[in-house]
C-alpha positions as CSV (number, residue, x, y, z in Angstrom):
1,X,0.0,0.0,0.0
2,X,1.5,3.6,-0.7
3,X,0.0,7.3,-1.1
4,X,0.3,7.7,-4.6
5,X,-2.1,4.4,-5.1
6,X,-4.4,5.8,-2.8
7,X,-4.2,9.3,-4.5
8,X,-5.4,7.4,-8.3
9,X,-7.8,5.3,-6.7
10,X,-9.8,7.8,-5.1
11,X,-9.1,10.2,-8.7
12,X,-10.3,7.2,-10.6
13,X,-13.9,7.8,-8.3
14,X,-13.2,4.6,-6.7
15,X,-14.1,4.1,-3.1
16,X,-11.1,3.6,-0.4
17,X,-11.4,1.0,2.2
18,X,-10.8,1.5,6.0
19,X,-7.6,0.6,5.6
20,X,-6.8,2.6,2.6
21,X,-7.9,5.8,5.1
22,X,-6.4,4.6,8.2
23,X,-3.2,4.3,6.6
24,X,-3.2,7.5,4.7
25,X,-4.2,9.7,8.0
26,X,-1.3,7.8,9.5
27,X,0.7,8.8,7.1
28,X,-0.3,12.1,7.2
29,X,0.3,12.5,11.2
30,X,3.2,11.1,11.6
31,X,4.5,13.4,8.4
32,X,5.7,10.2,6.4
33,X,3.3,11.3,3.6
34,X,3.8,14.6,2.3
35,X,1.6,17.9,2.0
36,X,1.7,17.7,-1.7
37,X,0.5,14.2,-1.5
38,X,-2.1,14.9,1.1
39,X,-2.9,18.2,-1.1
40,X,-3.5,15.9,-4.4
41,X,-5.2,13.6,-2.6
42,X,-7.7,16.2,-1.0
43,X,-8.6,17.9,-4.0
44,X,-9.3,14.3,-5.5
45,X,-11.7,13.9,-2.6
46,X,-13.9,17.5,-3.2
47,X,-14.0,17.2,-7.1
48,X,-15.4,13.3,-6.5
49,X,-16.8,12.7,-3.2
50,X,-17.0,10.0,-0.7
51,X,-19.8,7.6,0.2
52,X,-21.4,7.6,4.1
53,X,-19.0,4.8,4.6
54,X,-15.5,6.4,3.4
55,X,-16.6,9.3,5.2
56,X,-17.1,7.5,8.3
57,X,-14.0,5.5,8.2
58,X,-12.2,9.0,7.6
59,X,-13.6,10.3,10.6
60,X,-12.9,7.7,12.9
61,X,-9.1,7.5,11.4
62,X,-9.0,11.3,12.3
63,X,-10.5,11.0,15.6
64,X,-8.0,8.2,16.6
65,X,-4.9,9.8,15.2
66,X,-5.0,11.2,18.7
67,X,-6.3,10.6,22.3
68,X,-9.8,9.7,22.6
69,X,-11.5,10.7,25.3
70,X,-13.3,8.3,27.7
71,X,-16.0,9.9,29.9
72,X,-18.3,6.7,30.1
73,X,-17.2,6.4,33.8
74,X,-17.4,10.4,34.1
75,X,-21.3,11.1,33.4
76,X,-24.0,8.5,32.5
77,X,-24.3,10.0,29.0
78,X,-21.9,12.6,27.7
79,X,-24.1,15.6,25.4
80,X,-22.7,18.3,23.1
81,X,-23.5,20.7,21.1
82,X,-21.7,22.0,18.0
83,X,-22.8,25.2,15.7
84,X,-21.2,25.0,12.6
85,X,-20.7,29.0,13.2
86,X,-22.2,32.3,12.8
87,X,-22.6,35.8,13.6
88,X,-24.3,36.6,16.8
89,X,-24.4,33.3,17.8
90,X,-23.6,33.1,21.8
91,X,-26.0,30.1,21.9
92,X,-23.8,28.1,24.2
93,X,-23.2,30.5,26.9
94,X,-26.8,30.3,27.4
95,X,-27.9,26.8,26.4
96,X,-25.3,25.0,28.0
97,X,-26.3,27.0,31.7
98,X,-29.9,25.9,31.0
99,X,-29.2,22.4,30.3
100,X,-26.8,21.5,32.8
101,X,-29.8,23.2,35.6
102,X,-31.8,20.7,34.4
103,X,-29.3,17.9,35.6
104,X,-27.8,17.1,32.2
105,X,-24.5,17.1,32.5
106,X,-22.2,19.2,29.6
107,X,-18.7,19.3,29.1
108,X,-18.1,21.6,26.1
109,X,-15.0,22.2,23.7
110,X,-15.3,24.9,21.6
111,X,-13.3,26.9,19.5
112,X,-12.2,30.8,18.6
113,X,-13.4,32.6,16.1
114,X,-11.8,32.9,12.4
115,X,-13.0,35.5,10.0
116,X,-16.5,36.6,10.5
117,X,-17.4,34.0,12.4
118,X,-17.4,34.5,16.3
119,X,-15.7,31.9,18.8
120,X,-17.3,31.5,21.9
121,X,-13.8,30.9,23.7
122,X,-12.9,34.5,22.9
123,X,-16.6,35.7,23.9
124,X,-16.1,34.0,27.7
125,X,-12.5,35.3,27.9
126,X,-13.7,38.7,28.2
127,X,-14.5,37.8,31.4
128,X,-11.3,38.9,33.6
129,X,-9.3,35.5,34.4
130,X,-11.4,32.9,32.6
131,X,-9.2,29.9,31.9
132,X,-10.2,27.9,28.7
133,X,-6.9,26.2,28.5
134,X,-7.5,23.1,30.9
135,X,-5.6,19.8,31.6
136,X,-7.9,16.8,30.7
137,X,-7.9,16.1,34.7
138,X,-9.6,19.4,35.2
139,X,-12.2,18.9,33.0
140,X,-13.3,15.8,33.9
141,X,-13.3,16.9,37.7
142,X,-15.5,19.8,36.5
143,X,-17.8,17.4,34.2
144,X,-17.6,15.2,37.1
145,X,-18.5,17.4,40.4
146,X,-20.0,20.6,38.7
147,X,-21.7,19.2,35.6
148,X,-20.5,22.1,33.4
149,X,-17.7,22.9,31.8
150,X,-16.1,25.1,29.3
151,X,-12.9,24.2,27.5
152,X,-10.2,24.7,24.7
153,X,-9.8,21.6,22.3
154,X,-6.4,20.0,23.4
155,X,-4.1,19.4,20.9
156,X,-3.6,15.7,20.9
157,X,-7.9,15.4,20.0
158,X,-7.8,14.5,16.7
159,X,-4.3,15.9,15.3
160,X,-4.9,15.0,12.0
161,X,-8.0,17.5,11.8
162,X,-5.7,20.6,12.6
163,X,-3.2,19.3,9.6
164,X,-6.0,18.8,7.1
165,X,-7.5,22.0,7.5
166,X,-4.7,24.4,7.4
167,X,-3.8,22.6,3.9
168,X,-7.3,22.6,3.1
169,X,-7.2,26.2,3.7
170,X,-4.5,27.0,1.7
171,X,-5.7,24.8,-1.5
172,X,-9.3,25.7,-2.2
173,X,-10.6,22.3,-0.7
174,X,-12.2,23.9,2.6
175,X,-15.8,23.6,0.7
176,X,-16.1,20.0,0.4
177,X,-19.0,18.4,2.3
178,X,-17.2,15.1,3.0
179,X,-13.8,17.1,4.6
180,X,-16.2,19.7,6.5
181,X,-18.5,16.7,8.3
182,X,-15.3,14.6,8.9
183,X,-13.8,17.2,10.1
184,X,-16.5,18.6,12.5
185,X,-17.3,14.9,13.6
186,X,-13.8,14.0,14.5
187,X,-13.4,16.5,16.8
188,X,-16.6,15.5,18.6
189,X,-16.1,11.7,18.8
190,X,-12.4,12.3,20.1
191,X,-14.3,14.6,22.4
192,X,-16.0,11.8,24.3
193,X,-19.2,12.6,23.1
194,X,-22.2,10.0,23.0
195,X,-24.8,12.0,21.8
196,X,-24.5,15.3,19.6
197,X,-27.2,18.1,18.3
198,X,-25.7,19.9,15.9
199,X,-26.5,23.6,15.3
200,X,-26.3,24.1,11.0
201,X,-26.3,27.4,9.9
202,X,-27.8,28.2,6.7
203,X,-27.3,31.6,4.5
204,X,-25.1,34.9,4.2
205,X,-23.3,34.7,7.4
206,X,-22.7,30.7,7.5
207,X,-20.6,28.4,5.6
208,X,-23.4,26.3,3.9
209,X,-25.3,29.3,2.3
210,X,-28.4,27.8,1.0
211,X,-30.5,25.1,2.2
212,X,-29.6,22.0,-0.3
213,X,-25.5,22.2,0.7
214,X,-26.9,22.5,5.0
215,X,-29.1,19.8,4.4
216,X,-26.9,17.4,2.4
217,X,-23.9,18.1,5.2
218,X,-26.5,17.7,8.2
219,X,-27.7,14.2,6.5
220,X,-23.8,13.1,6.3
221,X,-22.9,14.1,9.7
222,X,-25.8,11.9,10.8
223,X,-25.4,9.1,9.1
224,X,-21.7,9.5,10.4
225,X,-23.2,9.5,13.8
226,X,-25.1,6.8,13.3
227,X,-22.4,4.3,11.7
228,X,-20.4,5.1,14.7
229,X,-22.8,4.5,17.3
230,X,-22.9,8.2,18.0
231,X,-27.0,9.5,18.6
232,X,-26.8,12.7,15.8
233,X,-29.2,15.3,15.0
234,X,-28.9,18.6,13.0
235,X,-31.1,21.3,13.2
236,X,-31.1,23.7,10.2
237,X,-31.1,27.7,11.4
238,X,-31.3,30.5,9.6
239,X,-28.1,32.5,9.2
240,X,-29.0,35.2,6.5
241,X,-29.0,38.0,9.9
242,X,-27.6,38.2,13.0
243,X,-28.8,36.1,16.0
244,X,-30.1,38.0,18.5
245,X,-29.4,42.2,18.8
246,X,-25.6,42.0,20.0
247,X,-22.3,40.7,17.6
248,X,-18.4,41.2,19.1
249,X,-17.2,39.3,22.5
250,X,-18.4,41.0,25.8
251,X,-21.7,42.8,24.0
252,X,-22.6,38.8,23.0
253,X,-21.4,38.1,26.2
254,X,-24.1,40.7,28.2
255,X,-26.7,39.6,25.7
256,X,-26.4,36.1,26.7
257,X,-26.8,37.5,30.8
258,X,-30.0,39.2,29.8
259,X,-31.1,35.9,28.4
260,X,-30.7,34.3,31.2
261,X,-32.7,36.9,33.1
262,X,-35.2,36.5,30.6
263,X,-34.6,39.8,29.2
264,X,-32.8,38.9,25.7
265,X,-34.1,38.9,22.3
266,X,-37.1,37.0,21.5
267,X,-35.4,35.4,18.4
268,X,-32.2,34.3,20.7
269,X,-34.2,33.3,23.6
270,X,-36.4,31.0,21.4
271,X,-33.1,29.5,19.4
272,X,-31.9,28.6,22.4
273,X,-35.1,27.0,24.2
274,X,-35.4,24.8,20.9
275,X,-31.7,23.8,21.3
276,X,-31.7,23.2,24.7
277,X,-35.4,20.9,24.1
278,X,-33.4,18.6,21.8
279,X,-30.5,18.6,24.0
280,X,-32.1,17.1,26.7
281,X,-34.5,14.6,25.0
282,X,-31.2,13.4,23.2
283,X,-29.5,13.3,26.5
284,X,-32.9,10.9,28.1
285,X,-33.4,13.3,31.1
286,X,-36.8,14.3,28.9
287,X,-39.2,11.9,27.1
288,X,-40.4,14.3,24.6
289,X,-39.6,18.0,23.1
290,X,-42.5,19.2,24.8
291,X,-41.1,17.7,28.5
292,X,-37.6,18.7,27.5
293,X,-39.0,22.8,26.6
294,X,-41.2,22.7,30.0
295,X,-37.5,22.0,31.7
296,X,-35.5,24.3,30.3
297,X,-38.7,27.2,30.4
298,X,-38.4,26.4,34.0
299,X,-34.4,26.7,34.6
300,X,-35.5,30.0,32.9
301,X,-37.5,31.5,34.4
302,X,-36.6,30.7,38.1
303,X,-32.9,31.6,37.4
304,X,-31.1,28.6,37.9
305,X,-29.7,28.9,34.6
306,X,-28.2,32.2,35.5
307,X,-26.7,30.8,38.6
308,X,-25.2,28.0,36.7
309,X,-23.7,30.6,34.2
310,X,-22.5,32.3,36.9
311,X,-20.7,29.0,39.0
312,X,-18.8,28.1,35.1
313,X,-17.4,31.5,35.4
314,X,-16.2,30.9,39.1
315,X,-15.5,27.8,38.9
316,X,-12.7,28.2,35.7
317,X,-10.9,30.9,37.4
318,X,-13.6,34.0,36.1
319,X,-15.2,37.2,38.1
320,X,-18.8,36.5,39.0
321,X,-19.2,40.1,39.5
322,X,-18.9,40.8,36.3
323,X,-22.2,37.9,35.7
324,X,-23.9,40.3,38.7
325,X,-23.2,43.6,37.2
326,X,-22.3,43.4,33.2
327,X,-22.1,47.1,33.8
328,X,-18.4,46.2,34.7
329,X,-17.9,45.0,30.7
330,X,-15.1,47.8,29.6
331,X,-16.8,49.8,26.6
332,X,-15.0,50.2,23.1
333,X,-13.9,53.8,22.9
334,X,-15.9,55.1,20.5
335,X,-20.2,53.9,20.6
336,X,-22.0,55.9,17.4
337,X,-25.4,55.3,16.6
338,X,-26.1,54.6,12.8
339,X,-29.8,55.5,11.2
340,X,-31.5,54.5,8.9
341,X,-31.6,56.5,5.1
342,X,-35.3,55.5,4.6
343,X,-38.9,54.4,5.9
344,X,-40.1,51.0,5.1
345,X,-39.7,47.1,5.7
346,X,-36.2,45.5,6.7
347,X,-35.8,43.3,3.9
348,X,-32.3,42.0,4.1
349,X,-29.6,42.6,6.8
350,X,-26.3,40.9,5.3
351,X,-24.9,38.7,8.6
352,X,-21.9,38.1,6.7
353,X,-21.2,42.2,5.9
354,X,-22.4,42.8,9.6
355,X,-19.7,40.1,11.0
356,X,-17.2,41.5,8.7
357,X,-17.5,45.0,9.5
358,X,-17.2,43.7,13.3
359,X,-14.0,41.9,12.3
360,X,-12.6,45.3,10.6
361,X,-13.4,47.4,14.1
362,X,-11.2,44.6,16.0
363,X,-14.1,42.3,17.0
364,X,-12.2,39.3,15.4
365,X,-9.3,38.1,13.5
366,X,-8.3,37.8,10.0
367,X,-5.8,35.7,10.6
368,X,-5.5,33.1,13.9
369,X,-2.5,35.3,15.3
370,X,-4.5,38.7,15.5
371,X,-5.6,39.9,18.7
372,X,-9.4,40.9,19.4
373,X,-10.9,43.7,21.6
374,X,-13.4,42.4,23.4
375,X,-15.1,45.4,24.0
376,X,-15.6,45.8,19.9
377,X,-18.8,45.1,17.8
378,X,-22.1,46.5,17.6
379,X,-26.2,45.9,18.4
380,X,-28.2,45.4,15.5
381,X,-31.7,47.3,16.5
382,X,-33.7,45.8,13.7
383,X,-34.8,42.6,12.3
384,X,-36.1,41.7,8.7
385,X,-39.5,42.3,8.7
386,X,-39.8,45.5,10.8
387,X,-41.1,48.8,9.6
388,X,-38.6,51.5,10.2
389,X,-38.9,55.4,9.9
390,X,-35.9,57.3,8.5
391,X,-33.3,58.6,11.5
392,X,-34.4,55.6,13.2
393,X,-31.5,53.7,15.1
394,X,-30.8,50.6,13.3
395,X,-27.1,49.6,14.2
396,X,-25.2,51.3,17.9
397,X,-21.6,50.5,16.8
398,X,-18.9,50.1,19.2
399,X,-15.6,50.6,17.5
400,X,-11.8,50.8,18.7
401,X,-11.2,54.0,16.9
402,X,-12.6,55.9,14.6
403,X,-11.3,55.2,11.1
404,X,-12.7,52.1,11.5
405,X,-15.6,52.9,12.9
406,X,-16.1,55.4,9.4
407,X,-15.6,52.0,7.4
408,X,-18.7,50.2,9.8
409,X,-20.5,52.5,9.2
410,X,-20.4,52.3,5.3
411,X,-21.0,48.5,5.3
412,X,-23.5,47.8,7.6
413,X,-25.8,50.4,5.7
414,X,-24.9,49.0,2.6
415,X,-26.1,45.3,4.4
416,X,-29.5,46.6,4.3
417,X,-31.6,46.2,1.9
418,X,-35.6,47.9,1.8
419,X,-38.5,47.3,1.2
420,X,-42.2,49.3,0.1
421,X,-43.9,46.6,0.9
422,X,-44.1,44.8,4.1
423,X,-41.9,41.6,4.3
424,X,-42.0,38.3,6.3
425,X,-39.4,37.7,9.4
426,X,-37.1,35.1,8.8
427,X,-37.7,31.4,10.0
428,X,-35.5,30.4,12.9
429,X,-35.3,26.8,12.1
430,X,-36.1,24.9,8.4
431,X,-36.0,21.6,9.5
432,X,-35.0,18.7,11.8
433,X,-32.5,16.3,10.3
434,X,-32.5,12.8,12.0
């Protein structure tokens, strides 16, 4: 068996057995293959796809190129949830509280953000001295006696992931729907998870943008799921404008407090109630998504959510003052309001030119060495749908300076797009995928 064999068979469109995979990702990990090998071979995987099966074996070979871990003996069942990534979306910091005050135990790794997507690691770092770098002992003591827990991905989870996608991201192969699920599922097997909802965003600001590319990668992460004894389901969301009102680290961060105080944006609060539903039914502590809404409704409404948001913070080296009085969230140094040029119906807001102009104030990074300002971003007043007057507010802006506030200023108007006529809101959700 060598890499070049491998390469013609899958550019032939034939299908590579688990060994084929396992020896290739081998290869590629231990650096006896090499990145123009791996390079050919990935573009000869987007331009003819892989079947359920390949994909599967691809995953698993990526998830054991490193440590797995175990939490079987940790929690009875171990639940996450993964978002393929948007703008606005803090749904973590607020589902994962509700969840685990419903006794379902979650122990989370997430990522940073990257372009215009936001990374809820640098959202709960804005929080003076919260540590998401944690040994593998302390996060299973957290899972263990606290039933929450927020972490960085260690290194030695699937280390074959990391070296795929920095060559996929440097060789136009990033789009392909067999790479992205392996990838995504990889991470979450080697994670220890059992059972996974997965979060897919759909439109302007996501990866997949319309509904036939989510749908086809939702249905492949499942089936993924399924032929490795994972329990998988993907809801479909809408990503074509912002989640919720806030976008940038600590106003995401505030937004999610209000939430919990049941003060946040209807459209957030409802995304995350309908995450947190599935989460529990798929974690067996509710029989039904009616029982599991009822639960986390409750966990709402008489705080204990808040409380648990507020114990993660303490308990990973945070300031739970700062859960008590978000007042204490340093502001960006210059806030402008931005109004609207006419009257009539919101009838597109771009998430992906809103994220982007967040990225340009310092709200994010171009490239993974860049530094963020937390206190960066802005509030999106409006939704698609509403009827608004000119001079009304639509966007507050919170910028680092004000050149690039100036910039902001020019894209987020030029996100929206109006309307005579009135227009329907968006759909949260477009489907279930199980």
């Amino acid at each position: 068996m060598n890499a070049v064999d491998i390469i013609i068979k899958k550019r032939d469109h034939g299908e590579l057995n688990s060994e084929e995979i396992t020896y290739f990702i081998k290869g590629l990990t231990s650096g006896s293959i090499p990145d123009y090998q791996v390079a050919a071979w990935l573009m000869a995987v987007l331009l003819n796809g892989m079947t359920d099966r390949e994909t599967t074996n691809l995953t698993l070979a990526m998830a054991n190129s490193g440590e797995i871990l175990d939490l079987s003996h940790v929690v009875p069942i171990e639940v996450d949830k993964h978002s393929t990534g948007g703008v606005g979306d803090k749904t973590t910091l607020v589902v994962e509280p509700l969840v685990a005050a419903c006794g379902l135990p979650v122990g989370k790794m997430s990522g940073r953000g990257l372009g215009f997507s936001g990374g809820t690691l640098d959202k709960m770092e804005s929080i003076p001295g919260f540590r998401t770098a944690l040994s593998q002992d302390e996060f299973i003591h957290l899972l263990k006696t606290k039933g929450l827990v927020l972490a960085g991905q260690s290194g030695d989870l699937a280390p074959a992931d990391g070296k795929l996608y920095s060559l996929r991201d440097v060789t136009g192969t990033v789009q392909s729907i067999p790479l992205i699920a392996s990838s995504v599922m990889s991470k979450k097997i080697a994670g220890g998870a059992q059972a996974i909802v997965l979060d897919v965003k759909v439109g302007f600001g996501a990866f997949m943008k319309n509904l036939d590319e989510a749908r086809q990668l939702s249905k492949l992460m499942v089936a993924i799921g399924k032929l490795s004894g994972r329990k998988v389901i993907a809801l479909l969301s809408d990503m074509n404008q912002p989640l919720g009102n806030a976008v940038g680290n600590a106003l995401e961060v505030k937004e999610a407090i209000n939430t919990l105080k049941g003060q946040g944006p209807l459209d957030f609060q409802e995304h995350c109630l309908t995450v947190g539903s599935h989460m529990l039914v798929i974690g067996e502590k509710a029989r039904n998504l009616k029982e599991g809404r009822a639960m986390v409704v409750n966990a709402l409404t008489e705080g204990r959510g808040l409380s648990k948001l507020r114990e993660l913070v303490e308990n990973q080296g945070g300031d739970p003052t700062f859960i008590d009085q978000p007042g204490k969230f340093k502001l960006a140094p210059v806030i402008v309001e931005v109004v609207s040029p006419k009257s009539g119906y919101l009838k597109e807001i771009n998430a992906q030119e809103i994220g982007e102009a967040s990225v340009e104030m310092g709200a994010g990074r171009v490239k993974k060495e860049d530094k963020i300002d937390h206190s960066v971003g802005m509030i999106v007043h409006h939704k698609v749908g509403d009827k608004v007057g000119k001079g009304d507010v639509l966007f507050t802006l919170h910028a680092k300076n004000e050149p690039s506030m100036l910039r902001a200023k020019e894209r987020v108007l030029a996100a929206c797009k109006f309307s005579t006529k009135p227009v329907e809101p968006l759909p949260l959700f477009y489907e279930v995928v199980r």
